[in-house]
Every structure is written in C-alpha cells, then in structure tokens.
C-alpha positions, 0 to 999 in steps of 0.5 A: 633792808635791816637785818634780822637778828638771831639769838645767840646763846653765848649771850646768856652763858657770859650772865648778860642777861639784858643784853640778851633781852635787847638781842631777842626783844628787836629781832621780834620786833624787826619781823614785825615792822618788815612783816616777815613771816614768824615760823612757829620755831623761831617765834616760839623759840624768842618768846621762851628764851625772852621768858627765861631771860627775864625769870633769871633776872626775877621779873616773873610777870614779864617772863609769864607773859613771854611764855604765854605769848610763845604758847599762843603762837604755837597753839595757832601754828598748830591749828593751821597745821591741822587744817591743812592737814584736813584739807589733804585728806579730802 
C-alpha cells in the first residue's frame, strides 16, 4: 500500500518551491489512484498551497487553476454539508 504524503511547510521556508510542487501534486494524486476519501481540509488545503507555490515561482495561470480547484472542492463540501444538515432537521 503507498503511503500518502503530507505537505510539510519546511519545504517552503528553505525556498524549494519545486520540490513542494512535486510533494503536493503526488499526495493529490496518490488519494486519487487509492480513492482515498478527500476531506475538504486536506484537499482545499493542497490545492491552495499547490496555488501559492506556483504564484511564488510566477506561474499565475497554473496557480489560478489550483485555487479554483480548492474552491470547487469547497464549494461541494459545503453543499453536502448543508444537505445533511437539511435532512437532520427533518
């Protein structure tokens, strides 16, 4: 079983920016082959960070599309929250 990797911020501190890139772009892809369920945490979170790193190394349409991919995944987290909210109250 391959283990899913987290982002460490140190990464990031020490200016190895690509480095981080590689870090979050195979953590995202490994809960994708292993369909691991995504928490809207953790996949909102590597989508921003993924977003930052690449706005730091000047690819603005890449990290546009990061951020528009966390936001997706929020936005649908918190629809699903606000349908199971729904179906409490009933």
């Amino acid at each position: 079983m391959q283990k899913i990797e987290y982002f460490n911020p140190t990464i990031t501190s020490q200016g190895r920016f690509e480095e981080a890139i590689s870090v979050l772009e195979r953590a995202i892809q490994v809960r994708i082959l292993l369909e691991a369920p995504i928490t809207a945490f953790r996949g909102v979170f590597d989508h921003m960070q993924l977003g930052d790193m690449f706005s730091m190394l000047g690819q603005v349409d890449r990290s546009i599309a990061c951020y528009e991919e966390g936001l997706k995944i929020q936005i649908e987290a918190l629809a699903k929250r606000s349908t199971r909210q729904r179906n409490l109250q009933v």
